[in-house]
C-alpha positions in Angstrom: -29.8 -88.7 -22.7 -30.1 -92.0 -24.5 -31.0 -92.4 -27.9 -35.3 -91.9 -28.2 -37.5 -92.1 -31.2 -40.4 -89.8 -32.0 -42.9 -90.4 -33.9 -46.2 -88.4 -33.8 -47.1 -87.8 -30.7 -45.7 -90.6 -29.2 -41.8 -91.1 -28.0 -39.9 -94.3 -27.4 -37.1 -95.1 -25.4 -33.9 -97.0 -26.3 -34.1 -101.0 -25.5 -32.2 -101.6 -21.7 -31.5 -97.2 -21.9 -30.8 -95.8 -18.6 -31.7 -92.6 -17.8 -29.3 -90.5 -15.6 -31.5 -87.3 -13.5 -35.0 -86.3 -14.3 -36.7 -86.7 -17.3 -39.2 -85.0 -19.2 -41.4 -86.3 -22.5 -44.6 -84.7 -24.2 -46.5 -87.0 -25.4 -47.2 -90.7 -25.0 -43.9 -92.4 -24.2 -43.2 -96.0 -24.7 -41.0 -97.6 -22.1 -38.9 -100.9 -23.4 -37.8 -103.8 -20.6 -35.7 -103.3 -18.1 -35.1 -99.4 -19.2 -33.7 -97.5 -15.9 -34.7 -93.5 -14.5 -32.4 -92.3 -11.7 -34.7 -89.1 -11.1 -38.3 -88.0 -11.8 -40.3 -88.9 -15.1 -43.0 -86.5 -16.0 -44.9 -87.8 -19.7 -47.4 -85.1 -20.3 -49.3 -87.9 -22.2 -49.6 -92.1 -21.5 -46.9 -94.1 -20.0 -46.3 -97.4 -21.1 -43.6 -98.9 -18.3 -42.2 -101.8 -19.6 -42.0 -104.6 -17.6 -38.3 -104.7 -14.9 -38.1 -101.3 -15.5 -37.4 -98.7 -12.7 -37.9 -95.1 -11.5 -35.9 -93.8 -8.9 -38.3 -90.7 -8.0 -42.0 -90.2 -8.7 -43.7 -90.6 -12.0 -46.3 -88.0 -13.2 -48.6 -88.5 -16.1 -51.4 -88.4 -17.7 -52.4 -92.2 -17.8 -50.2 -95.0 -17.0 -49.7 -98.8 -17.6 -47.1 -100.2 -15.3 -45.1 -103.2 -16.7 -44.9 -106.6 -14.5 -41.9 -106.3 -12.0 -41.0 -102.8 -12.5 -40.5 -100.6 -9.5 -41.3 -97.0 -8.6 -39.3 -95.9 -5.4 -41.9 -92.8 -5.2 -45.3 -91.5 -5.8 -47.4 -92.3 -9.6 -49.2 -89.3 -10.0 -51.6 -89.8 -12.5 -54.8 -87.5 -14.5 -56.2 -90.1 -15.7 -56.0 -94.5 -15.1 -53.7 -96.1 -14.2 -52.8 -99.8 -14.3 -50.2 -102.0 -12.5 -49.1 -105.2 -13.6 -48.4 -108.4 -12.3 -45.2 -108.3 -9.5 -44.9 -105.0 -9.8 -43.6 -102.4 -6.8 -44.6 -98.9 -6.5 -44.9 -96.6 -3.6 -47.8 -95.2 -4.1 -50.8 -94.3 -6.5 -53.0 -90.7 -6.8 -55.0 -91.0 -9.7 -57.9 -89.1 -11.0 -59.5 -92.1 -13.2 -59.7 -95.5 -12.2 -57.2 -97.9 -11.0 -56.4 -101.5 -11.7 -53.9 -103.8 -9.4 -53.0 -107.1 -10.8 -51.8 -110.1 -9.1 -49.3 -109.6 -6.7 -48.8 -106.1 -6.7 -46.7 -104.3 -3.6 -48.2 -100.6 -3.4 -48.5 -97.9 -0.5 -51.4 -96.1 -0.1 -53.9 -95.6 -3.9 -56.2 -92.9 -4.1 -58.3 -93.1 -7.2 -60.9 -90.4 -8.1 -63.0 -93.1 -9.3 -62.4 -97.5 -9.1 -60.3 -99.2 -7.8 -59.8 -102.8 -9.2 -57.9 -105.8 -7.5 -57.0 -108.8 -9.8 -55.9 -111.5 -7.5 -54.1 -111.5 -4.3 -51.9 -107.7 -3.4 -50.1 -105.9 -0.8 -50.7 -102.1 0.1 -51.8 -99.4 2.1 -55.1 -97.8 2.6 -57.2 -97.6 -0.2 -59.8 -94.6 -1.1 -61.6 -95.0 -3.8 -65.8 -94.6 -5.4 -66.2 -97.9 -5.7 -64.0 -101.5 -4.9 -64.1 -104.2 -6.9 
């Protein structure tokens, strides 16, 4: 596994690290650019995605914050809320809090226990949620 720092409760990744099968972190875990996972990422805490990154699997967390143009090839599974930046790809969203889809955003279907929030102009499935805005 590639080098990561921990520092409290909150773990961060190597700058441009790749990530070879699935990977597990407890805690918040903070995702450089263009950092690569070729299997499933579970943070028991907040992911912070950064932006170009990519998960070949599903991501399951407790909140997330998806970087502009990163890609998730499977479901984000989320407890809590969940953001998705600008350009970004994901396949698709469960998430018990709210959820927020910024400006040209490609998602399957989102199902969000509570908002669901488009910035600007998206692509995606169905979406169930309390409220739209």
């Amino acid at each position: 596994m590639p080098t990561v720092i921990r520092n409290g409760n909150t773990t961060y990744a190597q700058k441009g690290a790749h990530f070879e099968g699935n990977v597990k972190i407890d805690g918040n875990f903070i995702v450089p650019a263009r950092t690569n996972f070729w299997g499933q990422l579970t943070v028991t805490g907040t992911l912070e995605l950064g932006p170009g990154s990519s998960v070949a699997l599903g991501v399951n967390c407790w909140n997330a914050v998806i970087g502009r143009q990163s890609r998730i090839k499977g479901p984000l599974v989320a407890h809590g809320d969940v953001t998705i930046l600008d350009n970004a790809v994901v396949h698709s969203v469960f998430a018990g809090g709210k959820v927020i889809l910024r400006t040209g955003v490609r998602v399957g279907d989102v199902t969000s226990k509570d908002t669901i929030i488009i910035h600007g102009r998206i692509k995606s499935g169905k979406l169930l949620g309390k409220k739209m805005k």
